[in-house]
N, C-alpha and C positions, 0 to 999 in steps of 0.2 A: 504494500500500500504506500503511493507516493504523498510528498506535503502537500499540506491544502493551502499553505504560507501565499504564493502566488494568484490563486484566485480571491484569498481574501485581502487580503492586507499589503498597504503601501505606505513604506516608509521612506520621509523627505527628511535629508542629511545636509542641510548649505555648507556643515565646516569641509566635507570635504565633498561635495558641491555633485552630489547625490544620490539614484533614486532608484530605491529595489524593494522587493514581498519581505525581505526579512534581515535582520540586524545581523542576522551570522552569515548571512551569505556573503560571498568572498572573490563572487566573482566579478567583474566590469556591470556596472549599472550606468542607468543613464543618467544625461549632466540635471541636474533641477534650478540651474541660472542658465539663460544664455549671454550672447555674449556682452550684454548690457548690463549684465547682472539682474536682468527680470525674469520674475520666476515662470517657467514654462507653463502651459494651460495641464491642467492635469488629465483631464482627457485622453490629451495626446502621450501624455507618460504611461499613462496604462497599459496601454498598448503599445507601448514604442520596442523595436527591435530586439532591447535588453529583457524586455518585459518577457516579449514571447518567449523569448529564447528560455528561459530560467522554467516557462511551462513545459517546452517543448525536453526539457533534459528531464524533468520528473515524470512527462508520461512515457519517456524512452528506457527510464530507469539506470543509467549511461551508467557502467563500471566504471568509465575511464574517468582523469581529472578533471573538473570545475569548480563551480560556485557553490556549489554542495555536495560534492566529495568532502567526505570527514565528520558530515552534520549526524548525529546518531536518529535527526528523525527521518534523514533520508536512505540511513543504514540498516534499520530495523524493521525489517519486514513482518515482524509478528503483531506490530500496536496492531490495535484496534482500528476500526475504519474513522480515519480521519472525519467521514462526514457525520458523527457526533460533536466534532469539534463545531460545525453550521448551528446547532442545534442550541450550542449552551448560549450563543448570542439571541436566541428567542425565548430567552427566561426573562427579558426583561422587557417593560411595558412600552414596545415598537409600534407606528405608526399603519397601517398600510403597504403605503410605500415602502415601508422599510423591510414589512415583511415581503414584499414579491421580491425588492432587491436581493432579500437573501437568500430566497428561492432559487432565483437564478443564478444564485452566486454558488451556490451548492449545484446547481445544475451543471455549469461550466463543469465544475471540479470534476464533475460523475464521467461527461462526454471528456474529459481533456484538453476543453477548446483550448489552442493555443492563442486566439482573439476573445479576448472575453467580452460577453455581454452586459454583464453587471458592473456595476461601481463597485469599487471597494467597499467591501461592509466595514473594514474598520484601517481609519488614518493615522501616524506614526510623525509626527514633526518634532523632530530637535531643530531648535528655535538658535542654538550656539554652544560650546563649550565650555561658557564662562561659567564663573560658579564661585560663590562666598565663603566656599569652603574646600579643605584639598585632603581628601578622604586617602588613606593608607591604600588602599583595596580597589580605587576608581581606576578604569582602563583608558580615561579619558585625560588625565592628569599629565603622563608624559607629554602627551601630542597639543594639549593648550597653549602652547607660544608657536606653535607650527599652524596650525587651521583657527585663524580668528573667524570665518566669516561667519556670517550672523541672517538671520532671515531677515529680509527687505521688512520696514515700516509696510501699513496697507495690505501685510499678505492677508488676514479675512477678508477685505473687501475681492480681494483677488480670486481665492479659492469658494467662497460662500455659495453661489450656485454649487461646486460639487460637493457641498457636503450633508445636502439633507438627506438620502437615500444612508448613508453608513447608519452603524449602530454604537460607534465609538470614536472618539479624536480623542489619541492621548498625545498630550505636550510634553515635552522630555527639554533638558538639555543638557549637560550642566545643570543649572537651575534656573527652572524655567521663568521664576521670582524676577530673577537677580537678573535676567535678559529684558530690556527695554519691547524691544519688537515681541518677544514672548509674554508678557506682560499685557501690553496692545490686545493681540491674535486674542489671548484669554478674556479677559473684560469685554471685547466686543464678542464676542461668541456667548456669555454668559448671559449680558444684557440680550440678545435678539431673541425674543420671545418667536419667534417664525423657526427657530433651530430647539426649541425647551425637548422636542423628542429626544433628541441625539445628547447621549451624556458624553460628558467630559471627564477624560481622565488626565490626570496632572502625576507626573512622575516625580516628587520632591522630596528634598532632605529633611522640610519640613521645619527650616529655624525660620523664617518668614509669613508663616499661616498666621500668624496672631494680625501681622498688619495689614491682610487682607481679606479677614473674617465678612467684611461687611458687603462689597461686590460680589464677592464667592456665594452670599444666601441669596441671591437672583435668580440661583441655576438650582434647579429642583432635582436634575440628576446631574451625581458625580462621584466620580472614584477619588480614593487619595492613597496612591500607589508611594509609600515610603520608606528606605534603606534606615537601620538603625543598625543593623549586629549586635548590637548589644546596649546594655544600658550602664548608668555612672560612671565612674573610672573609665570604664571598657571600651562605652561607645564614645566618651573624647581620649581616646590612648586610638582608637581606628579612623573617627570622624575629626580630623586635627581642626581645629577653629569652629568646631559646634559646641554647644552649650546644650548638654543634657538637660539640664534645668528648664529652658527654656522648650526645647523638642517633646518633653515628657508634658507639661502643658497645654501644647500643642494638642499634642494628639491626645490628651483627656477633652479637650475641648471639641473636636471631631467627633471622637466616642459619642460624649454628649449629646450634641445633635443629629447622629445619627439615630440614635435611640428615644428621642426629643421632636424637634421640631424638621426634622429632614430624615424623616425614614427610608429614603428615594438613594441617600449619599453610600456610600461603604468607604473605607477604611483599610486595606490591607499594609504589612508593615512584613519585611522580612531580613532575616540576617545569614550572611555566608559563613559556613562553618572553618570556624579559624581558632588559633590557640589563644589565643586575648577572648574569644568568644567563651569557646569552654570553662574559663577560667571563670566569667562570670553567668553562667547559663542559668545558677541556682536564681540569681537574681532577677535574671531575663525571665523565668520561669514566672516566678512571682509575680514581676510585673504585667504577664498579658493575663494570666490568671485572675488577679486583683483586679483588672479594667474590662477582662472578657476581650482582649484586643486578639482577632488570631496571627500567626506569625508563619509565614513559609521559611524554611531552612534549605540554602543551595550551596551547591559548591564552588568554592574560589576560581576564578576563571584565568589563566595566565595570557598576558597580553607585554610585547613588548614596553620594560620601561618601568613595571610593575614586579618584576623576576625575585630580588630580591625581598622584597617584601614576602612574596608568594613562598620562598623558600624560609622564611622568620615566621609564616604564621598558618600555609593550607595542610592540615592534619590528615587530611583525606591522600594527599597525594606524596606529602612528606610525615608521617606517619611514627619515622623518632622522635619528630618535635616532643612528642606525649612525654617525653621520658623527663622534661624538666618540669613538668606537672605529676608528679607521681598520684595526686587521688583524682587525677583524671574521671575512674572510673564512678569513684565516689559522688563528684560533681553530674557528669551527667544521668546517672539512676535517678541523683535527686530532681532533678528538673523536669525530667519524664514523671515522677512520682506526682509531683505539683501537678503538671499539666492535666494527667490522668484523674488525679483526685478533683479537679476543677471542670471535670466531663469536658476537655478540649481534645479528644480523641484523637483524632485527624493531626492533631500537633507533634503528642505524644508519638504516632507511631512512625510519622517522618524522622523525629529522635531515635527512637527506636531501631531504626535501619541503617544508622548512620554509627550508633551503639554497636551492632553487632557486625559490623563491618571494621571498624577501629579497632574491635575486640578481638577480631581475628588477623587482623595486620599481623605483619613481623616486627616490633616495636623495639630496636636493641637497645639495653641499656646506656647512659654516656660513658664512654671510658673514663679511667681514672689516671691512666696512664700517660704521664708528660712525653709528647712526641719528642722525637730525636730529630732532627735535621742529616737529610742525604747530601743537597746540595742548596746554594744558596747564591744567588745575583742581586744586585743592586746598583742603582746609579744607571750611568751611562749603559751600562750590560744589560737591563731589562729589557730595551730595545731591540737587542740583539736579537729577544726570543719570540719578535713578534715576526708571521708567518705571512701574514695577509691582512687583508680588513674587509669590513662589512660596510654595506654604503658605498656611494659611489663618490663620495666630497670627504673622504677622510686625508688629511696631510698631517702626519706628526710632526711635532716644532719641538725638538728637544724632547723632556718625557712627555707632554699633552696634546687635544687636538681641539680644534671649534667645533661643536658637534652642528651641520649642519639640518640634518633631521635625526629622528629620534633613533634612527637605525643605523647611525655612524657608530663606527667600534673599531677595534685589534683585534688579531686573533694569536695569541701565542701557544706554541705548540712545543710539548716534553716528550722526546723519546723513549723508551724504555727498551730493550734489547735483554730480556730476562731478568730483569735487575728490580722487578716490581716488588714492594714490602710481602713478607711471605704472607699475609693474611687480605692479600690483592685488594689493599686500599692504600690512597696516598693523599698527604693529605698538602693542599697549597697552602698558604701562608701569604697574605698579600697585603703590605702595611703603607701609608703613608704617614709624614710626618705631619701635623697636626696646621703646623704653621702655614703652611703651600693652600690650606684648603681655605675659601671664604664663600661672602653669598655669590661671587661670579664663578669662584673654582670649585669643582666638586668632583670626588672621587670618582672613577669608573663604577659601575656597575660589575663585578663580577659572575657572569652569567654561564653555565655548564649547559651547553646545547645539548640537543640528542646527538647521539652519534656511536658508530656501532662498535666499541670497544670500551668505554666506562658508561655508570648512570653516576648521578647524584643522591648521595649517603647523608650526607651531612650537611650545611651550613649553619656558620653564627659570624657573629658579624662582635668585637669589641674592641678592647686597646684601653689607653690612661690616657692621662691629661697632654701625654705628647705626640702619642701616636693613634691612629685608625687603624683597626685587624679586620682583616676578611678573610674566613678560615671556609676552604672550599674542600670539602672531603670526597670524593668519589672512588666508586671501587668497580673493578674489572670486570667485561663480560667476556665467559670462556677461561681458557688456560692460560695462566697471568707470565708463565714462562719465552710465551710469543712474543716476539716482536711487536708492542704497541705505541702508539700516538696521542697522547692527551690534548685535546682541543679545550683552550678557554678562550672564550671572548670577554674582552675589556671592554663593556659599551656605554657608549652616552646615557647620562643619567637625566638632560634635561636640553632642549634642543636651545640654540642660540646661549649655550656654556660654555666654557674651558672644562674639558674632561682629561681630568688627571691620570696619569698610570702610575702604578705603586712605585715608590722609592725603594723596594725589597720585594722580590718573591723569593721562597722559601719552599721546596720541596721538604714532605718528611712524610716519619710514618709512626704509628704507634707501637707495633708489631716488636716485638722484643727479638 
């Protein structure tokens, strides 16, 4: 069964200037400015060339590479029949119109017109990247000084004929608040009583709902789609520059009315499962328990630019993290327990699978073992060990580069000729000295690609008051006595920076 993504849904992207059925697709979509920077008639994007094309490879079911190669809903051929998915958008109280559009929107999908007949039942606009706050875990974070653009002033007046027939506009961006032109789009869409069918959904971080409680009760339907991971400590140690304080009001305030004076509104809030999360899950538990808020739990997505992070905090995918939280398991039984005892069922057993999955990891313990050093370079000799680069505008000047986009790096490369530590892990070592680094200079990214002779064991990231440590552990796939090649890429940590390379790399091992 192929995705229904393309006959229903169209998502408009201006930072990087366009337009496809779905956020994860990967392959060429069409441009949504032209060359005026005026936004195309959407019509004509529905259909446009990119458009078909993305139908025509899900009813071919294509082995070979595209735009959905790798998607697991165009991988798994056992779901259920997508056209359940047409259905849950008729649980809510649609027009007519809205229901023949969805009719036929489901009809398309059945035939596999690669021309569809129907509108999108449901519209997707990030409005910009910009955002009041710079979230640990956003995918969106590296590439913000790289894709400013911003949706044109006027875009509702522009789009407003096509959007009575959907059953959904959700605004995204960044934050959709904190975008002027998203801002605009929202307020006039809320006020036009000729659109009150069609709900809005608002994808927000949710520190700015209190200042626009009063425009927002105009709109009789609305979702408030909002990331928290976690709450106190947790959720500003992940959400840097948000105020739990203020977010947890927020969304009592929502609650409220949804239960209150706007029974039409919902409410969803969900957090990626990460080690700063676990740590506070008991609390997380509590709190949707105590407000009846329900919470989806997903997995950390890795996205250039975000690596290191992802290796300091996704438990799912890096799975020793656990072992610096030893009542791990203690924590989340309790949160499940909460949930369960608060009849959030559905909460609980998404915990639940995520519990028994973690549970059966291979979790090693941390060594205690003080590494020994193989070999060791510094200085001018670091250089020496770079192989290649990533990007196509990297120039090193001494040890650093300009990082032109987010994907500029090194790549330095360790031989081994049977000389691998006997327990076929090694571990790098990659220090700067504290001084070199400021708010324009910032350390590489140490990032352990895939590649077919090591994975990635370990990281931590420390040092003192003089130096920066990135300790990159990885261990061998196959017989460690072969002849292998350790790939690290050193990559930009922030586009329009000076990206540092370590003043020391250090091969060792713990292996006695």
């Amino acid at each position: 069964m192929v995705c229904s993504q393309p006959w229903m849904e169209m998502v408009l992207s201006p930072p990087d200037n366009r337009v496809t059925c779905c956020c994860d697709y990967h392959g060429d979509g069409a441009t949504l400015l032209d060359a005026s920077q005026d936004l195309r008639h959407i019509a004509e994007l529905w259909n446009a060339p990119e458009a078909r094309l993305v139908r025509r490879l899900q009813s071919e079911a294509r082995p070979d590479a595209h735009g959905c190669a790798g998607c697991p809903r165009f991988q798994d051929s056992l779901r259920v029949s997508e056209l359940s998915v047409f259905d849950e958008y008729a649980l809510d109280a649609i027009t007519e119109s809205q229901r023949h559009n969805l009719a036929l929107a489901k009809q398309d999908y059945a035939e596999k017109r690669e021309y569809a007949r129907a509108r999108p039942v449901k519209y997707k606009l990030f409005f910009g990247w910009g955002c009041n706050i710079t979230c640990r875990t956003c995918n969106q974070v590296p590439f913000r000084n790289q894709m400013k653009t911003k949706l044109a002033p006027k875009a509702y007046e522009a789009m407003r004929d096509q959007l009575a027939d959907a059953v959904v506009v959700e605004c995204l961006g960044g934050e959709p608040f904190a975008l002027p032109t998203g801002l605009e789009f929202m307020r006039d869409f809320a006020a036009d009583q000729d659109m009150a069918h069609v709900r809005l959904m608002i994808t927000t971080n949710a520190t700015l709902l209190h200042k626009h409680i009063g425009w927002l009760m105009d709109k009789e339907r609305i979702t408030f789609n909002v990331s928290i991971d976690s709450v106190g400590e947790g959720y500003e140690s992940i959400r840097v520059g948000g105020s739990w304080q203020v977010v947890e009001a927020n969304l009592r305030t929502i609650q409220g009315l949804v239960r209150g004076e706007r029974p039409n509104w919902r409410l969803n809030v969900n957090a990626v499962m990460t080690l700063t999360g676990i740590r506070h899950l008991p609390a997380y538990a509590r709190f949707m328990a105590e407000t009846g808020i329900s919470s989806r739990f997903e997995p950390l997505k890795i996205i250039r630019g975000i690596e290191e992070t992802v290796y300091q905090e996704d438990v799912l995918e890096h799975p020793y993290l656990l072992d610096t939280l030893p009542d791990w398991q203690t924590r989340m039984a309790e949160a499940i327990d909460i949930l369960t005892q608060a009849g959030m069922q559905q909460d609980a057993n998404t915990l639940t699978r995520y519990f028994t999955q973690l549970r059966g990891a291979n979790v090693p313990a941390a060594s205690g073992t003080e590494p020994r050093v193989l070999a060791s370079v510094a200085g001018p000799d670091v250089l020496r060990m770079v192989i290649g680069q990533v990007g196509g505008g990297v120039v090193l000047d001494g040890s650093a580069f300009n990082a032109a986009t987010i994907n500029d790096g090194a790549v330095i490369g360790i031989n081994f000729f049977g000389t691998l530590p006997a327990d076929g892990r090694v571990l790098l070592r990659l220090s700067w000295e504290k001084a070199r680094l400021s708010r324009r200079h910032l350390a590489c990214h140490a990032v352990l690609v895939p590649q077919p002779d090591f994975f990635l064991s370990d990281w931590r990231e420390g040092g003192d008051d003089l130096t920066l440590v990135k300790d990159v552990e990885a261990t061998v796939i196959g017989d460690p006595m072969a002849p292998r090649r350790l790939l690290l890429s050193l990559m930009a940590a922030k586009v329009g920076y000076v990206a540092l390379l370590p003043d020391r790399i250090e091969v060792m091992s713990r292996a006695a």
